[in-house]
Structure formats: C-alpha cells, structure tokens
MOPAC internal coordinates of N, CA, C and O (Angstrom, degrees):
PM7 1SCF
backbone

  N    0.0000 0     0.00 0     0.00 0    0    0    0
  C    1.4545 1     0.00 0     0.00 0    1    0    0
  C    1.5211 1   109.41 1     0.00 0    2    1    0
  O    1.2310 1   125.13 1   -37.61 1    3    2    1
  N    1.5413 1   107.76 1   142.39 1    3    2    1
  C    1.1346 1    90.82 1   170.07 1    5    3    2
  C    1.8135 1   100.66 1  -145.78 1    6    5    3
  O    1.2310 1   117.02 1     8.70 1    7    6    5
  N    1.4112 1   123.28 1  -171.30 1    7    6    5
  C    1.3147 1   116.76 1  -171.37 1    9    7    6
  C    1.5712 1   118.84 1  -105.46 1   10    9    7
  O    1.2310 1   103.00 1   -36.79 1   11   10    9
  N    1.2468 1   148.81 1   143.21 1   11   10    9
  C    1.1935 1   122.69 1  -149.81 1   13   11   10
  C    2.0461 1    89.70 1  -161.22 1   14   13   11
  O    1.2310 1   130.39 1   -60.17 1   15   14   13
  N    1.4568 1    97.57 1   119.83 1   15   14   13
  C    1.8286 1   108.78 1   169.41 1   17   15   14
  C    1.5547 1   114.27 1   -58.90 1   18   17   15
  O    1.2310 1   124.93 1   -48.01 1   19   18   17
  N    1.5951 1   108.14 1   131.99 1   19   18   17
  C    1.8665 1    91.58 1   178.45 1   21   19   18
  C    1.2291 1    81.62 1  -123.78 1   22   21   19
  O    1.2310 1   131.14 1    41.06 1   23   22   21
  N    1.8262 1    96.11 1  -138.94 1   23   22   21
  C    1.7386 1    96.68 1  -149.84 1   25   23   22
  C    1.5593 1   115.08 1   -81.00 1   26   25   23
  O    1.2310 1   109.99 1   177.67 1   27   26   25
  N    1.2469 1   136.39 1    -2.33 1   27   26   25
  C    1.5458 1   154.73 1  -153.81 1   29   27   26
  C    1.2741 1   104.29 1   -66.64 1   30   29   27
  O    1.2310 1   126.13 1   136.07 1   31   30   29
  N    1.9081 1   105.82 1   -43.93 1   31   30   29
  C    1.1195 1   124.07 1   178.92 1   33   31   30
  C    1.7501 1   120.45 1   -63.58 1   34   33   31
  O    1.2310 1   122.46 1   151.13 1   35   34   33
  N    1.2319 1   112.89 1   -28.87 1   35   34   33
  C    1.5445 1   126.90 1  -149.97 1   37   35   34
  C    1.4978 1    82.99 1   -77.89 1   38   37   35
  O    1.2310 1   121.27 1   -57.06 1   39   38   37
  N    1.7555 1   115.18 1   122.94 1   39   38   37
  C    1.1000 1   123.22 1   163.90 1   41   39   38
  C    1.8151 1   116.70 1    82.36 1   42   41   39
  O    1.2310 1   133.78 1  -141.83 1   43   42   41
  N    1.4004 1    90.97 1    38.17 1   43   42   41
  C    1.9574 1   106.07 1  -169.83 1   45   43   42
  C    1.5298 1    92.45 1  -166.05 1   46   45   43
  O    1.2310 1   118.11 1   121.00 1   47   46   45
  N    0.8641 1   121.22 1   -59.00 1   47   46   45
  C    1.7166 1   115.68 1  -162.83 1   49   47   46
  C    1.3071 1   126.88 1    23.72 1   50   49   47
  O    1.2310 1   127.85 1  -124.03 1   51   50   49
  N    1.2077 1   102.50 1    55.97 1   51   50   49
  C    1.6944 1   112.41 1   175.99 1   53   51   50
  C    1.9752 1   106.01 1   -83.98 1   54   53   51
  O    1.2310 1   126.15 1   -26.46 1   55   54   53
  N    1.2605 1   105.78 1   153.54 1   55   54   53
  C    1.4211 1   117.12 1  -126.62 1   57   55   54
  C    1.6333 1    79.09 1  -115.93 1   58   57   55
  O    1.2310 1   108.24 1   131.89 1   59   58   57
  N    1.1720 1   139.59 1   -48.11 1   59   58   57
  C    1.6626 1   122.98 1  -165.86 1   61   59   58
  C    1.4591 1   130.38 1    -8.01 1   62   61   59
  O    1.2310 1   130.17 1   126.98 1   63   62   61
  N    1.3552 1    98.00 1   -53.02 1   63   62   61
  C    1.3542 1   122.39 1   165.68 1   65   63   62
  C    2.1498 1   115.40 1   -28.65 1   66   65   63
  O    1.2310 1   133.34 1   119.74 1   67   66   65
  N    1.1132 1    91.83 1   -60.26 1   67   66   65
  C    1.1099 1   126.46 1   171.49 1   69   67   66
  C    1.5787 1   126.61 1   -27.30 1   70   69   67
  O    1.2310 1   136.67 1   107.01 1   71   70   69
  N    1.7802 1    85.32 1   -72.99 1   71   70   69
  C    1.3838 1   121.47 1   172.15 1   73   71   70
  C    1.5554 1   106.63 1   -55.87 1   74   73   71
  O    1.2310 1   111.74 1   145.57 1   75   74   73
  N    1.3911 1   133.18 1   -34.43 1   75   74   73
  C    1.3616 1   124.38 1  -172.68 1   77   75   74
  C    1.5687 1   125.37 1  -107.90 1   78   77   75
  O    1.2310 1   123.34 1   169.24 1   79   78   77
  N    1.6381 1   111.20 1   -10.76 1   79   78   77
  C    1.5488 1   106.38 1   148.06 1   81   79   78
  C    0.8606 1   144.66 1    12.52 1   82   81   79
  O    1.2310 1   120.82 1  -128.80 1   83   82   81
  N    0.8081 1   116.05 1    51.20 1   83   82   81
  C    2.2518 1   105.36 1   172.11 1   85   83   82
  C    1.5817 1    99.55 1   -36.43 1   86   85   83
  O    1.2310 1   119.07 1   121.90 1   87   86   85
  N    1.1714 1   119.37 1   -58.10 1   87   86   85
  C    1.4989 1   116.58 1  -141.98 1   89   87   86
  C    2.1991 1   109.66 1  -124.97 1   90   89   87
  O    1.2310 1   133.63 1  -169.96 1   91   90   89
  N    1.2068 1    91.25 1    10.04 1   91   90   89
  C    1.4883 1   101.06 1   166.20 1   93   91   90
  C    1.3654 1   104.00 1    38.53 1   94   93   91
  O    1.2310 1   132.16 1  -103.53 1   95   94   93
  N    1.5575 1    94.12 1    76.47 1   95   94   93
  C    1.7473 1    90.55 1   175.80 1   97   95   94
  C    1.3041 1   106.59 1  -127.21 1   98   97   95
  O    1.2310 1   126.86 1  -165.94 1   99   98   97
  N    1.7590 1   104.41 1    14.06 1   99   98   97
  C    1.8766 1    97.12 1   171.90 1  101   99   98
  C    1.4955 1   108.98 1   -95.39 1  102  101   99
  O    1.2310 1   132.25 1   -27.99 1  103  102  101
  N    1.6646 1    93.95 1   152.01 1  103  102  101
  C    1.6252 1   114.39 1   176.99 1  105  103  102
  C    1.3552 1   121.61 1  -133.91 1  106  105  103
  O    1.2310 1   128.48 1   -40.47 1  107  106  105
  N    1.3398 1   101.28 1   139.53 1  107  106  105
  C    2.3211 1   132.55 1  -165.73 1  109  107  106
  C    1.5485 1    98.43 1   -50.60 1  110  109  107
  O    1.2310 1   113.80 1   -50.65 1  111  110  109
  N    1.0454 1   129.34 1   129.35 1  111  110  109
  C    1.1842 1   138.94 1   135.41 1  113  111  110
  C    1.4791 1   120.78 1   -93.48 1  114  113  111
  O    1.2310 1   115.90 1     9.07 1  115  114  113
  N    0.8565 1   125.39 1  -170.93 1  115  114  113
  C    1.4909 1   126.84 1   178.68 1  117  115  114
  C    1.4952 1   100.85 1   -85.45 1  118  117  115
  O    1.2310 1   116.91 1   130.31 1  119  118  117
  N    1.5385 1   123.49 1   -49.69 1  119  118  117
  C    1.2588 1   128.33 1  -169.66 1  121  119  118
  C    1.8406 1   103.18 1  -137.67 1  122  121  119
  O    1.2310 1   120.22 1  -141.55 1  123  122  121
  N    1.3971 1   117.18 1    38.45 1  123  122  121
  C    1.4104 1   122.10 1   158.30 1  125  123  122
  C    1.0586 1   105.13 1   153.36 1  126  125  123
  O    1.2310 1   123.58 1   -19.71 1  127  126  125
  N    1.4451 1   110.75 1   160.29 1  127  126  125
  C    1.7408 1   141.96 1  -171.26 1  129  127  126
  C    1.1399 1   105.56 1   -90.73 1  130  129  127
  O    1.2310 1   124.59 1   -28.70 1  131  130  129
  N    1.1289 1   108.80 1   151.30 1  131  130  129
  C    1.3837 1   123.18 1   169.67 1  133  131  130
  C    1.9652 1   118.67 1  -155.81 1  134  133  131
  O    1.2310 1   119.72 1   -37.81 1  135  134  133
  N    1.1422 1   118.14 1   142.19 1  135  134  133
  C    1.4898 1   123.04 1  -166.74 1  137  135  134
  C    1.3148 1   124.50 1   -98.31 1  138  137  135
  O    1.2310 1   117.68 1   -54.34 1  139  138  137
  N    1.2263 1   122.03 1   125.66 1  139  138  137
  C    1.2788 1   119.04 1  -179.97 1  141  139  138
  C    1.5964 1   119.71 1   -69.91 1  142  141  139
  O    1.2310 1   120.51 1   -75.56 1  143  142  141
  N    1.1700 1   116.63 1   104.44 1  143  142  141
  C    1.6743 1   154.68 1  -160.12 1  145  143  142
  C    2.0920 1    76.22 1   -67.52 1  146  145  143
  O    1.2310 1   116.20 1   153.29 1  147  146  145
  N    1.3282 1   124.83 1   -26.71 1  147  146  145
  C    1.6988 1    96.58 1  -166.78 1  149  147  146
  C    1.8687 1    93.07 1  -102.95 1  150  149  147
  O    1.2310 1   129.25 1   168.25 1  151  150  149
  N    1.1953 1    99.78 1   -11.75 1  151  150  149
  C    1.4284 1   111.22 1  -171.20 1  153  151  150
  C    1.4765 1   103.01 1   -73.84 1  154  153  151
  O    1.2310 1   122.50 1   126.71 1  155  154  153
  N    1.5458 1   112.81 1   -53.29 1  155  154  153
  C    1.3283 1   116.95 1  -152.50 1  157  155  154
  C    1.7734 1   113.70 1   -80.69 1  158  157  155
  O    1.2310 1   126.51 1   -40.32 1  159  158  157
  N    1.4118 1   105.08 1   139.68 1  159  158  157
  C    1.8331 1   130.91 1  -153.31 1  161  159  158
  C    1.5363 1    73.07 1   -80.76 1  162  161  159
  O    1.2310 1   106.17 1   124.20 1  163  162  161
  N    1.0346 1   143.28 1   -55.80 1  163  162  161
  C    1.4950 1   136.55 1  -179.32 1  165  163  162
  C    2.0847 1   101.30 1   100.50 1  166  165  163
  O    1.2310 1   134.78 1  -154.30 1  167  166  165
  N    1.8496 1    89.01 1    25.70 1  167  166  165
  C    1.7743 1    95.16 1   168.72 1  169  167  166
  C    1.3301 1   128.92 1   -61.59 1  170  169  167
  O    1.2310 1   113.45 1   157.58 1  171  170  169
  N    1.2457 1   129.98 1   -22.42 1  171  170  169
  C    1.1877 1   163.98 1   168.41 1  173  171  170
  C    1.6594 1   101.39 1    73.85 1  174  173  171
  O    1.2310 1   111.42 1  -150.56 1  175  174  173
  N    1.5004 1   133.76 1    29.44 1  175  174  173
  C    1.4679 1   121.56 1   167.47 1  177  175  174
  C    1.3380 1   128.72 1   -52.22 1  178  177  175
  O    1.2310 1   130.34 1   155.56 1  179  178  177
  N    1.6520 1    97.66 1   -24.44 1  179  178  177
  C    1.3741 1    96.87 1  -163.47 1  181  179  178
  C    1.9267 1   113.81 1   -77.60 1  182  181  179
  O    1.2310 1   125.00 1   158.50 1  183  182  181
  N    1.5225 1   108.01 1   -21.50 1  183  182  181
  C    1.0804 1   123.56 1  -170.22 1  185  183  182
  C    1.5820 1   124.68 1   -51.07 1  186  185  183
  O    1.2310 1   127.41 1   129.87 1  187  186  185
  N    1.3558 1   103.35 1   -50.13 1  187  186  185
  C    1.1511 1   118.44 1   175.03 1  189  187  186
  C    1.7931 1   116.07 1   -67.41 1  190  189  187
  O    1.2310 1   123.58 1   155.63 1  191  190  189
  N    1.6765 1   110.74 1   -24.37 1  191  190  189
  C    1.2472 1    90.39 1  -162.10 1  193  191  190
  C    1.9354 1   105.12 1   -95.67 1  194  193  191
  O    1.2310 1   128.13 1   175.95 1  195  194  193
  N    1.2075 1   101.94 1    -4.05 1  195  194  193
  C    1.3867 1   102.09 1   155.07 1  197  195  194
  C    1.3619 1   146.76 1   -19.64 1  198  197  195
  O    1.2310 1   110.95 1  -123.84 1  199  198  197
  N    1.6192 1   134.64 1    56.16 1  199  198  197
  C    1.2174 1   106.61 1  -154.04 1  201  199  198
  C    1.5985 1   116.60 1   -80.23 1  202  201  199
  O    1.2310 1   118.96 1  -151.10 1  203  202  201
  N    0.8948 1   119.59 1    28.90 1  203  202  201
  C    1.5521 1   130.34 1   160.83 1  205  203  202
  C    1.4991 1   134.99 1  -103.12 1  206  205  203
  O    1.2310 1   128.94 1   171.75 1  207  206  205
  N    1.6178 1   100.38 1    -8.25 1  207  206  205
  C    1.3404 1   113.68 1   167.68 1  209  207  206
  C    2.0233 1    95.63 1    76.89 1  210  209  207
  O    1.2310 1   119.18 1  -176.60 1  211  210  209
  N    1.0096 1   119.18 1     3.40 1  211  210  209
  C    1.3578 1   106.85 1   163.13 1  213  211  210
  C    1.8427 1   150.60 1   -90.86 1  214  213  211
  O    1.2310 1   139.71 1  -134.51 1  215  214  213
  N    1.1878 1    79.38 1    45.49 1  215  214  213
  C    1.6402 1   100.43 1   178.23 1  217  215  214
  C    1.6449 1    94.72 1  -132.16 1  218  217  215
  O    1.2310 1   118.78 1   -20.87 1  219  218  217
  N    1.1059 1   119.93 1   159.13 1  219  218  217
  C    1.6746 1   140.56 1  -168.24 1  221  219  218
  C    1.9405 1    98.11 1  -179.88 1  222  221  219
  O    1.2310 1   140.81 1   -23.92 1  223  222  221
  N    1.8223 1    77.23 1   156.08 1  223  222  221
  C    1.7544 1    89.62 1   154.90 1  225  223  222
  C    1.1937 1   128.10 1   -55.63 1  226  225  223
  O    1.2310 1   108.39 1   -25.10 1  227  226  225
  N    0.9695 1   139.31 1   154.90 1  227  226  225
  C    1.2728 1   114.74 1   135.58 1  229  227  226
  C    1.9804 1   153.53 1   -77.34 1  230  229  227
  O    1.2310 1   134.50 1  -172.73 1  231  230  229
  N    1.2867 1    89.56 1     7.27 1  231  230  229
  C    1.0947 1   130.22 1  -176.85 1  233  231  230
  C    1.7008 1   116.88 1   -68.37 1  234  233  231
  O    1.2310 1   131.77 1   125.02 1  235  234  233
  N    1.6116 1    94.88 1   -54.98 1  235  234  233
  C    1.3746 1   113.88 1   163.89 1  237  235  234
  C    1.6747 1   114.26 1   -48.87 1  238  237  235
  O    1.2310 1   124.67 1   -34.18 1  239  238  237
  N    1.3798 1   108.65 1   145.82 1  239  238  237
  C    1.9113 1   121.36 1  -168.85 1  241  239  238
  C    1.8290 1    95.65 1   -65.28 1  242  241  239
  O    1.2310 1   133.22 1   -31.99 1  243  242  241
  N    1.8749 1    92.06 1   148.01 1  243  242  241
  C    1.7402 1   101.29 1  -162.75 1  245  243  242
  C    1.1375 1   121.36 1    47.38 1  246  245  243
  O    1.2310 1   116.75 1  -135.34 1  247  246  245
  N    1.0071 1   123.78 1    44.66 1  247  246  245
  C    1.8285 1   139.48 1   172.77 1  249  247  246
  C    1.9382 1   113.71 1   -88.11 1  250  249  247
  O    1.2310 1   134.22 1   141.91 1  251  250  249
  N    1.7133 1    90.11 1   -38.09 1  251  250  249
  C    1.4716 1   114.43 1   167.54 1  253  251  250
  C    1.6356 1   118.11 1   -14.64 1  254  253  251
  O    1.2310 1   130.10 1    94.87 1  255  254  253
  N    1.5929 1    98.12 1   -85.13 1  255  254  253
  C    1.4114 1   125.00 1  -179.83 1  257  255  254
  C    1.7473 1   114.08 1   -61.44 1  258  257  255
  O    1.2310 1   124.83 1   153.01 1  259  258  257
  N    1.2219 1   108.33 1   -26.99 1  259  258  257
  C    1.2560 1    86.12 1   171.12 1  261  259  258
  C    2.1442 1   106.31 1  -114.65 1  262  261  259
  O    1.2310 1   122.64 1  -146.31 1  263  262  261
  N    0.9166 1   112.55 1    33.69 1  263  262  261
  C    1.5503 1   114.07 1   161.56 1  265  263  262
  C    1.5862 1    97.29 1  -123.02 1  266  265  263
  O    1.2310 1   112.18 1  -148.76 1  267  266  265
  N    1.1772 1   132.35 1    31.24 1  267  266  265
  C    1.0442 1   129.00 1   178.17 1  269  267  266
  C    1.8075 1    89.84 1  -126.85 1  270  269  267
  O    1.2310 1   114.79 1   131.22 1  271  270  269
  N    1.2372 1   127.49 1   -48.78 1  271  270  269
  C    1.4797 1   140.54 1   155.23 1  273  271  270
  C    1.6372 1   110.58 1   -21.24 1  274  273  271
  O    1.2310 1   125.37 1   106.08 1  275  274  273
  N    1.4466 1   107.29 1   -73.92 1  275  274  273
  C    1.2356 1   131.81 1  -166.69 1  277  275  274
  C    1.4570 1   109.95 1   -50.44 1  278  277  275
  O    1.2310 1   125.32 1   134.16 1  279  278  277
  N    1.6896 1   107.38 1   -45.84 1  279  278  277
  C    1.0215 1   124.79 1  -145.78 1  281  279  278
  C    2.1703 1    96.19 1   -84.78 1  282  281  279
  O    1.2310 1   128.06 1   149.55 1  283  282  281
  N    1.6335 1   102.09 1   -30.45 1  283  282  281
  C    1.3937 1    96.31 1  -174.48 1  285  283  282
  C    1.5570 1   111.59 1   -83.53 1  286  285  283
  O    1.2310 1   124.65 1   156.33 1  287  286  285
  N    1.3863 1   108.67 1   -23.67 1  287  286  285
  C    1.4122 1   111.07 1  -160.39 1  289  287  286
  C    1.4071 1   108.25 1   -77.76 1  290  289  287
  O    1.2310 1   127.18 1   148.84 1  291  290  289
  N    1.8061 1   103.79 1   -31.16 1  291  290  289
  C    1.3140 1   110.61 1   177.69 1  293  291  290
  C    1.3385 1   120.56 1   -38.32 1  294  293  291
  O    1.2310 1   123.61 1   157.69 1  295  294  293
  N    1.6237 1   110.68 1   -22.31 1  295  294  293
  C    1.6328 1    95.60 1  -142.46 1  297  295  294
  C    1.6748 1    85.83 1  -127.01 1  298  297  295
  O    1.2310 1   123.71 1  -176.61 1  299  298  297
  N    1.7362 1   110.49 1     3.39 1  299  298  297
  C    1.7553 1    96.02 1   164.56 1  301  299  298
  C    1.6773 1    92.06 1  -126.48 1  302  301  299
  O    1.2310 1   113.90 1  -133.55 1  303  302  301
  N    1.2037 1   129.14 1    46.45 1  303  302  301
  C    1.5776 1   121.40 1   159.36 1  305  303  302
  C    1.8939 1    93.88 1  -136.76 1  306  305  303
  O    1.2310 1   138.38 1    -7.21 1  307  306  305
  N    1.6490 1    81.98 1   172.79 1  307  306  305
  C    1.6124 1    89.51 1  -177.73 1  309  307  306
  C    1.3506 1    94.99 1  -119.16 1  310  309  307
  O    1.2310 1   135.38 1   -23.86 1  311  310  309
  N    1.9047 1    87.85 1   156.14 1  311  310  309
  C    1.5929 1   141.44 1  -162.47 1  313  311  310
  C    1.5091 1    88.42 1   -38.09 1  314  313  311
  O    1.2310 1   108.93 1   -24.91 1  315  314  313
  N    0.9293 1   138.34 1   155.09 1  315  314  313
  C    1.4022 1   132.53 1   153.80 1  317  315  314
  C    1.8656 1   104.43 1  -132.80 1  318  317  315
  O    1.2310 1   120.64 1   -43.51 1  319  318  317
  N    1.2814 1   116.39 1   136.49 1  319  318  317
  C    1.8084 1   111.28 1  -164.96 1  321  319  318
  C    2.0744 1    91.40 1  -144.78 1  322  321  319
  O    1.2310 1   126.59 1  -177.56 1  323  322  321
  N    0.8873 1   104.93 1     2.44 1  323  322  321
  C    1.3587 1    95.06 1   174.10 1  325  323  322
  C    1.5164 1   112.74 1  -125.87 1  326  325  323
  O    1.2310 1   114.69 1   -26.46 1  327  326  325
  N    1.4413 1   127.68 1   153.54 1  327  326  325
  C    0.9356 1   133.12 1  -179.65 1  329  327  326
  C    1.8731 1   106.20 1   -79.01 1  330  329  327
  O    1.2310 1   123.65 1   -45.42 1  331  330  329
  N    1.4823 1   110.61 1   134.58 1  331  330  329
  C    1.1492 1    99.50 1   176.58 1  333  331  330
  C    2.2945 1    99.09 1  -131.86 1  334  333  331
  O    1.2310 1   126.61 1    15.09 1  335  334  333
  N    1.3266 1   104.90 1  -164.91 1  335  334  333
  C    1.6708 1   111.69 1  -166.33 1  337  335  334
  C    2.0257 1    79.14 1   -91.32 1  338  337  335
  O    1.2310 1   136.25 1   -44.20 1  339  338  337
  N    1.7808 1    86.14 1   135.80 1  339  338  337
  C    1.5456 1   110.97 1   165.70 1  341  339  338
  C    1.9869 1   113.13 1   -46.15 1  342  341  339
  O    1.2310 1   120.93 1     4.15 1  343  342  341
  N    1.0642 1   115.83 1  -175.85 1  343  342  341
  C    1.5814 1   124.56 1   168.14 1  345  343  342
  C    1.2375 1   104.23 1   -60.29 1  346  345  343
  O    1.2310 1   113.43 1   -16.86 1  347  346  345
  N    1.4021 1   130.03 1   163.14 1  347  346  345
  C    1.5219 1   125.61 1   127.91 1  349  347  346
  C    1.4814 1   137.38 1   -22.98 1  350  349  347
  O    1.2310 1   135.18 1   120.21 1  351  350  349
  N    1.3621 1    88.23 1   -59.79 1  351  350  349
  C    1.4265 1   106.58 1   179.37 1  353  351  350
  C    1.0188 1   126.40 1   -94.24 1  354  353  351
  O    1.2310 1   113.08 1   175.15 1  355  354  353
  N    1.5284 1   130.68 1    -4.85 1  355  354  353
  C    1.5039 1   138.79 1   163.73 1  357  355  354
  C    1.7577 1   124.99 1   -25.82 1  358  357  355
  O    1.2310 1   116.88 1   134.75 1  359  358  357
  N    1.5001 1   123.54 1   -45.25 1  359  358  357
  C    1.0485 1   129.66 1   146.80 1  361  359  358
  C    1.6141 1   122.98 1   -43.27 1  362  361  359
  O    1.2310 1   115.54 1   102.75 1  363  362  361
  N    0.9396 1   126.07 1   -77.25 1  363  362  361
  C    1.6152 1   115.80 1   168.63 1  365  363  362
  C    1.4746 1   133.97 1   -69.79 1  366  365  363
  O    1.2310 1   127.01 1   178.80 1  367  366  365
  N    1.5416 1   104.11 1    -1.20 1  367  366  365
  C    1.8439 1    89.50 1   157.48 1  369  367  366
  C    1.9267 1   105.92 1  -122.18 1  370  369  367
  O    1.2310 1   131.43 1  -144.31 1  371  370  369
  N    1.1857 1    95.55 1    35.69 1  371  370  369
  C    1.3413 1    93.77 1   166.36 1  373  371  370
  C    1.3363 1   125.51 1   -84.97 1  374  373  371
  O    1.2310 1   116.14 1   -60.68 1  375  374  373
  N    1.5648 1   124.93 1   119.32 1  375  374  373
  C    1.1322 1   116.75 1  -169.65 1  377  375  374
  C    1.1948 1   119.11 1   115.49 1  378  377  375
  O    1.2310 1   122.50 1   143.70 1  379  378  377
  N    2.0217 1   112.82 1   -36.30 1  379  378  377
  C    1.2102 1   131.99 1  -175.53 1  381  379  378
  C    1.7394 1   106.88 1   -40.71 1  382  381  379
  O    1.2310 1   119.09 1    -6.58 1  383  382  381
  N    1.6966 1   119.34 1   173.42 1  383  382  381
  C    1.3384 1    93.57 1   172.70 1  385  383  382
  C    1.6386 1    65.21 1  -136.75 1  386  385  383
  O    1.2310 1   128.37 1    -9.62 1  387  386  385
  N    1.7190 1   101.49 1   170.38 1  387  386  385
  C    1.3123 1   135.83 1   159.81 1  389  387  386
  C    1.8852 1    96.02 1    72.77 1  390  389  387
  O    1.2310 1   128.37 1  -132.86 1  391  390  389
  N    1.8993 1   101.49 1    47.14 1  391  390  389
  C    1.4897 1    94.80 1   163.97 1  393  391  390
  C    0.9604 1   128.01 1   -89.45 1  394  393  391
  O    1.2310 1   117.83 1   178.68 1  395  394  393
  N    1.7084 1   121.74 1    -1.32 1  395  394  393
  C    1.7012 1   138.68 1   179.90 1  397  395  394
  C    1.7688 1    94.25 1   -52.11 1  398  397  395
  O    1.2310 1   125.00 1   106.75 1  399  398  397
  N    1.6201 1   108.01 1   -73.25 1  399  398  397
  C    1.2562 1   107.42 1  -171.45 1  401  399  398
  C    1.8280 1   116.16 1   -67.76 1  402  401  399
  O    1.2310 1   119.45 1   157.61 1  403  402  401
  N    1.1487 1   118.66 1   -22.39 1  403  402  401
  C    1.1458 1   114.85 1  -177.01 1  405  403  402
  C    1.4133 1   114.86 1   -72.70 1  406  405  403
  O    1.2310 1   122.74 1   122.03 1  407  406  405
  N    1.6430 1   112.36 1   -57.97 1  407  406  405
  C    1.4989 1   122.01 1  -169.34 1  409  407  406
  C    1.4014 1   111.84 1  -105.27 1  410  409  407
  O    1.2310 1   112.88 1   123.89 1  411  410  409
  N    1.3433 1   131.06 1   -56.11 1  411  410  409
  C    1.4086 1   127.46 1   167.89 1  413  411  410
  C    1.6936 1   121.40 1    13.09 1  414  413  411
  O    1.2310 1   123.80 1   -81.49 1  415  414  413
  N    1.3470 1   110.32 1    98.51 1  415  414  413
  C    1.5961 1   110.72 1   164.18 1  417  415  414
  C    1.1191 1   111.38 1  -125.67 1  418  417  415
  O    1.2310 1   122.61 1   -50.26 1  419  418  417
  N    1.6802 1   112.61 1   129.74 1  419  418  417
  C    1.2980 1   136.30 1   155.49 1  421  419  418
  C    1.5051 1   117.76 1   -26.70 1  422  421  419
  O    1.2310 1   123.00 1   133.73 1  423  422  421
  N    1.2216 1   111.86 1   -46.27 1  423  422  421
  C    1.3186 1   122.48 1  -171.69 1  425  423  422
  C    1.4621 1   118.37 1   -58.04 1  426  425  423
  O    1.2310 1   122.12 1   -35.72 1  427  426  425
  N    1.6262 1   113.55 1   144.28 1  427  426  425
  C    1.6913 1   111.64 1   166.20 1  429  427  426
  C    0.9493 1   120.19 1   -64.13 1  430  429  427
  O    1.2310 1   124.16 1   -14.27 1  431  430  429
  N    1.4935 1   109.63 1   165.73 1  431  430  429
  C    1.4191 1   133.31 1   161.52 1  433  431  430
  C    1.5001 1    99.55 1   -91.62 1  434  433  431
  O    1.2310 1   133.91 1    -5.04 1  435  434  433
  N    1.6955 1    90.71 1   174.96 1  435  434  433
  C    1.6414 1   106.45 1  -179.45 1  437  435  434
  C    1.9062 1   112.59 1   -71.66 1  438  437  435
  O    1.2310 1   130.14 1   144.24 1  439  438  437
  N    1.4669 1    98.04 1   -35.76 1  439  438  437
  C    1.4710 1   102.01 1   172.20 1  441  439  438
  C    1.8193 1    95.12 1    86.07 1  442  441  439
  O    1.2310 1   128.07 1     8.16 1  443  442  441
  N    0.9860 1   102.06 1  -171.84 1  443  442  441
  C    1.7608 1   122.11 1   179.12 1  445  443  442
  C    1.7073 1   109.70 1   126.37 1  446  445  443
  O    1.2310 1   120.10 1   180.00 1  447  446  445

C-alpha cells in the first residue's frame, strides 16, 4: 500500500502534508502535490493532516487513476520537503468537483 494525492488538492496545494514527512516523498506541481508511491513508508501521517481531505490509500476503490498520476508526475516534478503558503484560490475551489479537467497542470512547481 501506498498513499497517493487526488483531485481535492488540484487548485489548493496546501502543504501540511509536507510538514510531517518522515521520508520526503512529496512532489510541486504547478497547482498540486503529489507522492512518490516508491518513496512512500506507507506511515500514513500525512493523511490526516490534510485539510482538504486529499490524500487516501491507495487501496481504497478508484485509487487506480490517481496512483498512476502520482506515480508519473513524481518523477518529472521536484522533491518538495518544506512547507510553503496554499494557492490564492485554495479557499474557494475547495471542495469543487471535476478540478482534474478544469485546473490540472502538467507543469512544475518550484520545489524546495
């Protein structure tokens, strides 16, 4: 098992998660994180501190598509190990549904 960011995150990227790492296996998107599935100890700290509810098992049903997500981006975005400030807009599309197709960018983050 391992732990894997879905869409909750897309367009919030709040960092807690981050902050509690043992093993620094989250990575920058432009507009969300995502965890390295070979990286991750599968401790689950980070889960809870989510306040967007976007971290899960992967274990849990439709977990598929997004540990398949996690798993590519990991390895063309950078490491990210510090906590940094959420989106702008993280407050008002929190919760939103169908931000994969709406907001979703390929693109990196700054990382650190």
């Amino acid at each position: 098992m391992t732990y894997v960011v879905i869409e909750s995150c897309i367009a919030c990227k709040h960092t807690d998660c981050v902050d509690v790492c043992p093993v620094d296996c989250f990575y920058e998107g432009e507009n969300m994180l995502v965890i390295h599935p070979d990286e991750c100890i599968d401790c689950g700290v980070c889960e809870p501190e989510c306040p967007v509810d976007a971290i899960r098992p992967d274990t849990e049903p439709g977990m598929e598509k997004w540990l398949e997500i996690n798993r590519e981006y990991a390895e063309k975005w950078p490491n990210l190990i510090t906590r940094i400030d959420p989106l702008p807009e993280a407050d008002e599309r929190a919760g939103e549904q169908g931000k994969f197709e709406k907001y979703f960018s390929p693109e990196p983050g700054q990382g650190g």
